[in-house]
C-alpha angles and dihedrals in degrees: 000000000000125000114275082024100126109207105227082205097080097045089058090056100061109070132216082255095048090047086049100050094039079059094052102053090050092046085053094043089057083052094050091056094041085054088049087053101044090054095041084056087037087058097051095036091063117099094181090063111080115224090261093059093044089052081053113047081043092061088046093047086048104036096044100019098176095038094042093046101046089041080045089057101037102049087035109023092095094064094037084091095046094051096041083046084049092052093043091063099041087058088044090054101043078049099059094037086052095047084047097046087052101045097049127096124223113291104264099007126094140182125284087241089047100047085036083055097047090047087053094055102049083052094055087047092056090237097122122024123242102258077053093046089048088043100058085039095057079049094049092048100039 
């Protein structure tokens, strides 16, 4: 057979069952490493473990992965949501106080156009005059 040839034989050989269990053990397989994962984050994750049990329950996860990891779920997996939900809002939280932070002028300073706009509106309430008025706009500019 000559190199690139594909011998039709060997894909024969391998049946539609084969092809969709072959899928599904990989699928699982991918399970298997994003439920590692989450309980390896979980772990660290946790303030309530001191750094002794976390070193345990690590050694465990790693040592016996498929035993650590079920017992894992099974004795803490009550509290993996709290914690995520936890996180969630933490991260909520240091969010909206960033995007506050961020958005907020000076206390007590505002922009030119807001302090032009506040000026203009005194004028057109008669409150200041207009050479006032032209006197706290040439501040507000300089």
């Amino acid at each position: 057979m000559r190199w690139g040839a594909v011998d039709w034989r060997y894909a024969v050989d391998y049946p539609l069952l084969n092809i969709f269990f072959t899928t599904m053990w990989i699928f699982m397989w991918i399970l298997w490493f994003f439920l590692l994962f989450r309980v390896v984050v979980d772990l660290f994750r946790d303030d309530g473990l001191s750094g002794w049990a976390k070193a345990g329950w690590a050694v465990f996860v790693i040592v016996l992965p498929f035993l650590g990891v079920l017992v894992y779920l099974i004795a803490r997996g009550q509290g993996m949501g709290d914690r995520e939900r936890a996180h969630a809002q933490q991260s909520e939280q240091a969010f909206r106080a960033y995007i506050q932070e961020a958005a907020a002028t000076p206390s007590g300073a505002g922009t030119h156009a807001d302090d032009l706009a506040k000026l203009a509106s005194l004028r057109n309430a008669g409150d200041i005059t207009e050479e006032e008025y032209q006197r706290a706009k040439e501040k507000v500019l300089a």
